[in-house]
C-alpha positions as CSV (number, residue, x, y, z in Angstrom):
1,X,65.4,11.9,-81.7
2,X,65.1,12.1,-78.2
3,X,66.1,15.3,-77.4
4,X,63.4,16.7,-80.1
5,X,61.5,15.0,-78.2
6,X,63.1,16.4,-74.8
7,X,62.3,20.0,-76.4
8,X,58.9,19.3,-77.7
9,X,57.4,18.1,-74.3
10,X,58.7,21.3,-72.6
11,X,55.9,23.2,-74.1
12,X,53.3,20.8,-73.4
13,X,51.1,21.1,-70.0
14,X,51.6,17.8,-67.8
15,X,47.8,18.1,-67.1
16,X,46.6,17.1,-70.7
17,X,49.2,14.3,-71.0
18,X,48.5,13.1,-67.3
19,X,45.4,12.8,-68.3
20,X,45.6,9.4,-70.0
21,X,49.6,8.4,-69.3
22,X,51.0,10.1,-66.3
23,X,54.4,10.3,-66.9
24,X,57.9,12.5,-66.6
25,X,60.7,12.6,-69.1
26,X,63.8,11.2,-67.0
27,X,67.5,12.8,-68.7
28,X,71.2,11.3,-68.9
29,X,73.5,13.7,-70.1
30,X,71.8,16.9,-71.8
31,X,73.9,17.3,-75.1
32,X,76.3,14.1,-74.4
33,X,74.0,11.6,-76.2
34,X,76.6,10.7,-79.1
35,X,78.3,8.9,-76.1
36,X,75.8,7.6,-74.2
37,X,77.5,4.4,-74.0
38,X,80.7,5.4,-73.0
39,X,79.4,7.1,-69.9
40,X,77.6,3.9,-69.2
41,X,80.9,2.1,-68.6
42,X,82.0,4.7,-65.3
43,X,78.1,4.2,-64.1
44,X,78.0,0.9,-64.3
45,X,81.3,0.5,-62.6
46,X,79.8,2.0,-59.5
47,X,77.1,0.4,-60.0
48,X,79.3,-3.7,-59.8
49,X,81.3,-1.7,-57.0
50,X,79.2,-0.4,-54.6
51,X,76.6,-3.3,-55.0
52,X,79.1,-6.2,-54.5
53,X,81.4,-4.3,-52.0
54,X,78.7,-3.7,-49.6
55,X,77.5,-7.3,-50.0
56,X,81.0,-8.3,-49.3
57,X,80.7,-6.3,-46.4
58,X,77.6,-7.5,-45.3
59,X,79.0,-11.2,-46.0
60,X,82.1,-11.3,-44.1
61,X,80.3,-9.8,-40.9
62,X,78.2,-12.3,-40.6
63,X,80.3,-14.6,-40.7
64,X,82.9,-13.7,-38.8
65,X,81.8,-14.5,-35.0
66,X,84.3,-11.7,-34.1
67,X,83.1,-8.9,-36.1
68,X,79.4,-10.1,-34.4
69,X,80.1,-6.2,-31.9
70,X,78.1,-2.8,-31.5
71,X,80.5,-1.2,-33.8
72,X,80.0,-3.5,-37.0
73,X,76.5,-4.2,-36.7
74,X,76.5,-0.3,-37.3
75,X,78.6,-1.1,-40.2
76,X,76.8,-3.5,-41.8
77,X,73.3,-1.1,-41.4
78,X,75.8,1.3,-43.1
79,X,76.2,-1.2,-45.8
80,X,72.2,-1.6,-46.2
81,X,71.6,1.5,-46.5
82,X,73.9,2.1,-49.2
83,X,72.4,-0.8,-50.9
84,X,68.8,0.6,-50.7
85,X,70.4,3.8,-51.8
86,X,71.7,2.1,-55.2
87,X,68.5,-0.4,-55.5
88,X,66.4,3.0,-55.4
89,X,68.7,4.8,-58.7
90,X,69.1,1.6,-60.2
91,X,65.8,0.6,-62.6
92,X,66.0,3.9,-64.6
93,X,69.2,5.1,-64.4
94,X,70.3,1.3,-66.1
95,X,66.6,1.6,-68.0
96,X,68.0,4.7,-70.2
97,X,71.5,3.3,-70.6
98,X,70.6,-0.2,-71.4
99,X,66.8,0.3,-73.0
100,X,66.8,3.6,-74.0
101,X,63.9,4.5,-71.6
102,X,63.4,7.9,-70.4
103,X,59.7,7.7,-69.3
104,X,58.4,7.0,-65.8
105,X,54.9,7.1,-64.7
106,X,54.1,9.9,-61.5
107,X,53.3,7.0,-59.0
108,X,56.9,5.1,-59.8
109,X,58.4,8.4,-59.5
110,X,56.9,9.0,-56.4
111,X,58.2,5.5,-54.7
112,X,61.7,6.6,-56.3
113,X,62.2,9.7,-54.9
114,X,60.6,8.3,-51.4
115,X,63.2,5.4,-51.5
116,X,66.2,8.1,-52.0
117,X,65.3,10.7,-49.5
118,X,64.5,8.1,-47.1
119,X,68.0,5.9,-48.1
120,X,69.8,9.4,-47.8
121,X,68.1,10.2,-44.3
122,X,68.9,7.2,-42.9
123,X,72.5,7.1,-44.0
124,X,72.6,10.5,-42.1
125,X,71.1,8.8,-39.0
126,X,73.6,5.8,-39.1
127,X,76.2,8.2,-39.7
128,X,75.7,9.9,-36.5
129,X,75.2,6.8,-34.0
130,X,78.6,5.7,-35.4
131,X,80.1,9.1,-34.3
132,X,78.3,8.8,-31.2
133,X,79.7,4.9,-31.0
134,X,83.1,6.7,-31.4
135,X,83.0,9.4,-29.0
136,X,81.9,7.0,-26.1
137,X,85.0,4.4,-27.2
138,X,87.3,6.8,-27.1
139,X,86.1,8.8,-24.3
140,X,84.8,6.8,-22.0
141,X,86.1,3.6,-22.9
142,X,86.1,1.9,-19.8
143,X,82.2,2.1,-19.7
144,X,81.8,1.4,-23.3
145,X,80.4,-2.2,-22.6
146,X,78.1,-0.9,-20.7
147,X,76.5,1.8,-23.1
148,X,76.9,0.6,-26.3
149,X,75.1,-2.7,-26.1
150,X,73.8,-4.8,-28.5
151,X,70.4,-4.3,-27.2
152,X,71.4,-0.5,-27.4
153,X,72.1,-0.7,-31.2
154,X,68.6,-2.6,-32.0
155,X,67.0,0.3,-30.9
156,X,69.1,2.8,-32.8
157,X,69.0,0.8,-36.0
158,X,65.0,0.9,-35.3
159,X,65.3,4.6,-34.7
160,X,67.3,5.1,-38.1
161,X,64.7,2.6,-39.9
162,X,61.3,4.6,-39.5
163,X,62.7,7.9,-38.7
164,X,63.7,9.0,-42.6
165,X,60.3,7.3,-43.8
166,X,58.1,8.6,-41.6
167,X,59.9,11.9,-42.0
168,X,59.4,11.9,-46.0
169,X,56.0,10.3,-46.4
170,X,54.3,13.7,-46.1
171,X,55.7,15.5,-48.7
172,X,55.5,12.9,-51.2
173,X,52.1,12.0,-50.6
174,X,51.1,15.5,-50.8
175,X,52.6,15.3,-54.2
176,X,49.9,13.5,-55.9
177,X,47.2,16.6,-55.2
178,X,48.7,19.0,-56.8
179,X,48.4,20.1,-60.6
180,X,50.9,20.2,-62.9
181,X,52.2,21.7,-65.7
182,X,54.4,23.4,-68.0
183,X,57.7,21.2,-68.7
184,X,57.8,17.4,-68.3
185,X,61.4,17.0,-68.4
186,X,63.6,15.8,-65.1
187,X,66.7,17.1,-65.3
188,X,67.9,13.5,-64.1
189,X,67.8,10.5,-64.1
190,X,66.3,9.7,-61.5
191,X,63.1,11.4,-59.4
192,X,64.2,13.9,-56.7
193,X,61.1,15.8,-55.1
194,X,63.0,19.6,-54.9
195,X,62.7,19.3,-58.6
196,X,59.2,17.5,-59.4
197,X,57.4,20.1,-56.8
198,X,58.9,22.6,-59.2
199,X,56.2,21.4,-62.0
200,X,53.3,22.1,-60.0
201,X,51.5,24.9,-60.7
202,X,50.2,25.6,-57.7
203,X,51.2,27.5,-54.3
204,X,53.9,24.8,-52.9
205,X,54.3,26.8,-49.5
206,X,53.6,23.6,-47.3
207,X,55.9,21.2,-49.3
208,X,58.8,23.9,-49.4
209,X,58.3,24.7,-45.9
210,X,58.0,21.2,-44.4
211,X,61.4,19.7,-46.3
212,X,63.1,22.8,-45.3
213,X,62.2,22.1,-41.7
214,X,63.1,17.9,-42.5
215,X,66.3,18.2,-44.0
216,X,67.7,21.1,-40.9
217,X,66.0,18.5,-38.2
218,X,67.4,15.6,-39.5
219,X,70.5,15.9,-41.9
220,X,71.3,19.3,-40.7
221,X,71.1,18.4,-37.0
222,X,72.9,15.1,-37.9
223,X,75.8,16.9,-39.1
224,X,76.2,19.1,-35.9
225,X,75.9,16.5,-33.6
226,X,79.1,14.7,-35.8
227,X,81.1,18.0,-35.6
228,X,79.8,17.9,-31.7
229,X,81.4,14.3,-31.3
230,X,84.5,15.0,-33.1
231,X,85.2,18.0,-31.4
232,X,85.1,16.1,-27.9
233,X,87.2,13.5,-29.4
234,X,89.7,15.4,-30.4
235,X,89.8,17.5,-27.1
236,X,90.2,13.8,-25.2
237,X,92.7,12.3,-28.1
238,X,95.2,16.1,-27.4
239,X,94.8,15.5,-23.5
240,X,96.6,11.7,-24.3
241,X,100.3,11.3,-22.7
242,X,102.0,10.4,-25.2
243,X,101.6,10.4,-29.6
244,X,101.5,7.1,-29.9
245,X,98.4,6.8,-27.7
246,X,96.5,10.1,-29.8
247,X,97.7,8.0,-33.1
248,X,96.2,4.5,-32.0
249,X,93.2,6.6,-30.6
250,X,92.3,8.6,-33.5
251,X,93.4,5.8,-35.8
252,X,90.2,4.2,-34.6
253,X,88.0,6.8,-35.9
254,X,89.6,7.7,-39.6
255,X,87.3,5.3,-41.7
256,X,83.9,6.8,-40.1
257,X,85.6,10.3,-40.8
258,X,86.0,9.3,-44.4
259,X,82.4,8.3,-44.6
260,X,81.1,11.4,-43.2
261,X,83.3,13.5,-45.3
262,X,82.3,11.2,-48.6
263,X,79.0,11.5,-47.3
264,X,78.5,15.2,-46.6
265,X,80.5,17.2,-48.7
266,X,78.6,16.0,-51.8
267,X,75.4,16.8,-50.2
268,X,75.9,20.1,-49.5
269,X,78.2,20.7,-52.9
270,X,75.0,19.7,-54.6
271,X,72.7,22.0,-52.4
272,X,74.8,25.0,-53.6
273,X,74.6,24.0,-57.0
274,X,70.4,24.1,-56.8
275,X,71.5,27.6,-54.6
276,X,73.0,29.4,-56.8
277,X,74.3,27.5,-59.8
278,X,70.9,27.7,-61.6
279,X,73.2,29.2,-65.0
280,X,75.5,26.0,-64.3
281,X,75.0,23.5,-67.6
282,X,72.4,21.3,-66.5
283,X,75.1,18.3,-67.0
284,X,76.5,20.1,-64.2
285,X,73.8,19.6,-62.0
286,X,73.4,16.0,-62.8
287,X,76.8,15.2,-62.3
288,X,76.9,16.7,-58.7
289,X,73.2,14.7,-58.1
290,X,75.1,11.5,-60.0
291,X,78.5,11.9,-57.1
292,X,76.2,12.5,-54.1
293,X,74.1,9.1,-54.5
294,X,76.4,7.0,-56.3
295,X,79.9,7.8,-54.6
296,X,79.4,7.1,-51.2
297,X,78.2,3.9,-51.8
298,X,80.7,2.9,-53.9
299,X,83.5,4.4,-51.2
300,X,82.4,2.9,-47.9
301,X,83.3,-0.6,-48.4
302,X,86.4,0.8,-50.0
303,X,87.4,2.9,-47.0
304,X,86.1,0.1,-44.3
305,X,88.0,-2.1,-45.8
306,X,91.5,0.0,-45.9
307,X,91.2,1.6,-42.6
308,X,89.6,-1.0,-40.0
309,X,91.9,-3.8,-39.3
310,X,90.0,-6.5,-38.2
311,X,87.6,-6.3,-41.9
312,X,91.1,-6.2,-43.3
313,X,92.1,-9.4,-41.3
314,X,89.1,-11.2,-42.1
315,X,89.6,-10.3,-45.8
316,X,93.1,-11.5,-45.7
317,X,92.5,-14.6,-44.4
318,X,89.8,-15.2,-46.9
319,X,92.4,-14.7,-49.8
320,X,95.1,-16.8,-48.0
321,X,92.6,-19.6,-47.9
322,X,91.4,-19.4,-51.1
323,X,94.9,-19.0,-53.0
324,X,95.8,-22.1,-50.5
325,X,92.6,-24.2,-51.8
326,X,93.7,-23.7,-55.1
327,X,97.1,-24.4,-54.8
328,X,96.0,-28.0,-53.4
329,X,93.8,-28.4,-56.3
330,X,97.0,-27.9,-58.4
């Protein structure tokens, strides 16, 4: 029933429908509905993962006076953003699973898609003051304190707070002037602006022209600046005495590495995909949108808490105390 549905609105200008109900036709899996709720289990997976892990995340940095450094307070605005970034996918991605509800009015779509670029801009930015929070403790340790202060790290994290909002207001605003129509159908399930300013029937020049210029000044420009950092690491970590030194050295650095990899890679694998992949299956497409937003959420706390020893202290120690309380209560 719904994808008859999904066919008939294709043909049907959004102008006369927006006209008393403004609204888009969200998709799961095109052709997959038979087993709808079997891909709900691996969604909603992510979905316990990511959101508790971060929480965990957030949770044992605060109260752990020890972890109260530069370094994790970046971690833990890691950790928000990749809540805001689940929070934003959340409502209709569960809607369809759980309710069956594919429609979402233009001015919800438009806070969705504003909450995702601006999640996924600011998990660029944070990204990159990590990298920069490496380079400067590996290279320049002994002035480290002096650098990276807390005070230091306010103003980043306020830096990394407006900077992707104020960055994709514009665009999304701009949104609401333009006319629509032809198909009503989102190819996900979830609001992206590269693919509602593709329903407007009208010349888009500014929009296409201003995120171009958004996403190679901020997640672009992010991403050299990371490559920048590493590259200076890596010359400092090759000019150490001895291996043990370059180990413990770049041993400090693997989890952001991870992040940034888990990060970029699907950002730019789904980039290519809207490229050039246009005669990929649209389930295609939505899985690559599906691993960029959901994965790296659900891998951070993962990776933090393998790779950075004090978390995995702290975490320890929980789990020692606990399976002690409960042996006492036995």
């Amino acid at each position: 029933m719904s994808a008859q549905y999904s066919r008939s609105l294709q043909f049907m200008p959004l102008s006369n429908i927006t006209q008393f109900s403004p609204m888009f036709y969200l998709t799961s899996f095109p052709g997959l509905e038979a087993i709808k709720h079997w891909i709900f289990i691996p969604f909603f997976f992510m979905y316990m993962v990511a959101i508790s892990g971060n929480c965990f995340i957030l949770i044992i940095i605060k109260t752990s006076p020890r972890l109260h450094t530069p370094m994790y307070y970046l971690l833990s605005l890691l950790a928000l953003t990749d809540l805001g970034l689940c929070v934003s996918t959340l409502p209709t991605t569960m809607g369809i699973f759980w309710f069956n509800s594919h429609h979402i009015y233009f001015g919800a779509c438009q806070i969705q898609m504003f909450c995702i670029h601006s999640f996924s801009f600011m998990e660029s930015s944070v990204l990159l003051i990590m990298s920069f929070d490496r380079f400067v403790a590996i290279c320049h340790p002994l002035r480290y304190s002096v650098i990276i202060t807390d005070q230091q790290v306010v103003r980043a994290g306020l830096i990394v707070i407006f900077r992707g909002p104020v960055a994709t207001i514009p665009i999304v605003l701009l949104l609401k002037a333009f006319p629509y129509c032809g198909s009503v159908v989102l190819s996900h399930s979830f609001c992206l602006h590269q693919e509602v300013i593709q329903l407007a029937c009208t010349d888009t020049t500014f929009n296409n022209l201003y995120g171009l210029m958004v996403v190679v000044f901020t997640v672009m420009l992010d991403l050299v600046l990371i490559a920048l950092s590493y590259g200076l690491i890596l010359h400092t970590v090759a000019g150490l005495a001895s291996q043990e030194d370059q180990h413990r050295a770049f041993q400090t650095c693997t989890a952001h590495l991870c992040a940034v990899l888990v990060f970029f890679v699907p950002m730019m694998g789904l980039s290519l995909v809207h490229r050039f992949g246009k005669h990929a299956p649209p389930a295609f497409h939505l899985l690559m949108a599906n691993v960029y937003l959901f994965v790296p959420p659900m891998l951070n706390p993962i990776i933090y808490s393998i790779k950075t020893k004090e978390i995995r202290r702290v975490i320890i120690k929980f789990l020692s105390l606990k399976k002690a309380s409960s042996e006492s209560w036995g």
